[in-house]
C-alpha positions as CSV (number, residue, x, y, z in Angstrom):
1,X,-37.9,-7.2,-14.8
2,X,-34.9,-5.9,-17.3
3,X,-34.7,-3.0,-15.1
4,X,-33.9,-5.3,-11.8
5,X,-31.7,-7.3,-14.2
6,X,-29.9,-4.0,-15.0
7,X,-29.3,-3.2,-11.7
8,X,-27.7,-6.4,-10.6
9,X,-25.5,-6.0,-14.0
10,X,-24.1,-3.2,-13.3
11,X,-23.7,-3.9,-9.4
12,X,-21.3,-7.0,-11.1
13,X,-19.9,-4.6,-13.3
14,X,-21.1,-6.7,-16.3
15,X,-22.4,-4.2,-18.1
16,X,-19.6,-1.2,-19.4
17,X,-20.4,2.0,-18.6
18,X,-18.7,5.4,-18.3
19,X,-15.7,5.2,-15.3
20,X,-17.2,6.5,-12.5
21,X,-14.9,9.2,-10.5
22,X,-13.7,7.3,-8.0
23,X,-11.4,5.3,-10.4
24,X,-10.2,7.8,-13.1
25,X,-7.6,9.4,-10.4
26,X,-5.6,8.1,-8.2
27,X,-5.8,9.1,-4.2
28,X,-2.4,9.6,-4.0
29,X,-1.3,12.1,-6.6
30,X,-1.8,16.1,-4.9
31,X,-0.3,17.5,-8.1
32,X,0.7,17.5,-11.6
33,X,4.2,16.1,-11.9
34,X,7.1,18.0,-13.0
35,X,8.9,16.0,-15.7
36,X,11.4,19.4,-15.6
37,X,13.1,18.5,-12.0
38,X,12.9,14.6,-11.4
39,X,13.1,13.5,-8.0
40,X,16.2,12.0,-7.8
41,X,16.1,10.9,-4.6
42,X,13.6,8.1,-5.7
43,X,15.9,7.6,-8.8
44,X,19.3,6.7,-6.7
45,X,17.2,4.6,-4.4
46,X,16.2,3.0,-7.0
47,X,19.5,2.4,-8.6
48,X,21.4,1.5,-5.5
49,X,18.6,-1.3,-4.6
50,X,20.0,-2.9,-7.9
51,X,23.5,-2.1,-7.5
52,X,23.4,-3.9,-3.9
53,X,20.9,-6.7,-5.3
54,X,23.4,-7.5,-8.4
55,X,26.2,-7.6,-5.9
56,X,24.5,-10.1,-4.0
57,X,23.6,-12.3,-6.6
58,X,27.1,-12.4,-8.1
59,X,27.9,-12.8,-4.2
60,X,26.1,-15.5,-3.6
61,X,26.4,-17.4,-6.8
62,X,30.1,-17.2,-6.4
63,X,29.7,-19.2,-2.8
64,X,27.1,-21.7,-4.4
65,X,30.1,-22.7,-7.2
66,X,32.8,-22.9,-4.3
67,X,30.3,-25.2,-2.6
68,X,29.6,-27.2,-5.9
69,X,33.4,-27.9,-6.3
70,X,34.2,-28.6,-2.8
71,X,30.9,-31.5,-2.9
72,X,32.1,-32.3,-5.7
73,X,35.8,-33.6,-5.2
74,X,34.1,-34.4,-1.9
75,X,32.4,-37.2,-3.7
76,X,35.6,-38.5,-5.8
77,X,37.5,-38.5,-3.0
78,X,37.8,-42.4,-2.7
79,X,40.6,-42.5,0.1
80,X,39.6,-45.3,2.6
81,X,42.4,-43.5,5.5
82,X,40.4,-40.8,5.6
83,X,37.5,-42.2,6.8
C-alpha cells in the first residue's frame, strides 16, 4: 500500500528526489559559451530595442501633456461666441 502511495507521490512530484536528466540541461544550448567573444549582435539588439522604446515613451508622453493643456484651457475657455 506505501509503495502505490509512493508511486502516485512521485508521479505529483510530491516527494523530492534527484533531478532527473531531462531537466538539468537545457535543449537549446549545443555548446559551452564563450564568455571571451560576446555576441554582440544580440547585445546591440538589445540596446537599440531600449533606445527606440525610451524614445517612444518620451514621444508619447510629450503628445499626452500637449493634449492635457489643450483639454485643459479647453475646459476654461468660458466664451459663449464661440459656441
Amino acid at each position: 500500500m506505501a509503495a502505490a502511495a509512493l508511486r502516485v507521490a512521485k508521479r505529483l512530484r510530491l516527494v523530492a528526489g534527484a533531478p532527473s536528466l531531462a531537466f538539468t540541461r537545457s535543449a537549446f544550448v549545443a555548446k559551452k559559451r564563450n564568455y571571451d567573444q560576446p555576441n554582440w549582435f544580440g547585445v546591440g539588439l538589445a540596446f537599440s530595442t531600449s533606445a527606440a522604446l525610451w524614445a517612444l515613451l518620451f514621444k508619447q508622453h510629450n503628445e499626452d501633456v500637449m493634449e492635457y493643456e489643450r483639454r485643459r484651457e479647453e475646459r476654461q475657455h468660458k466664451c459663449t461666441g464661440c459656441s
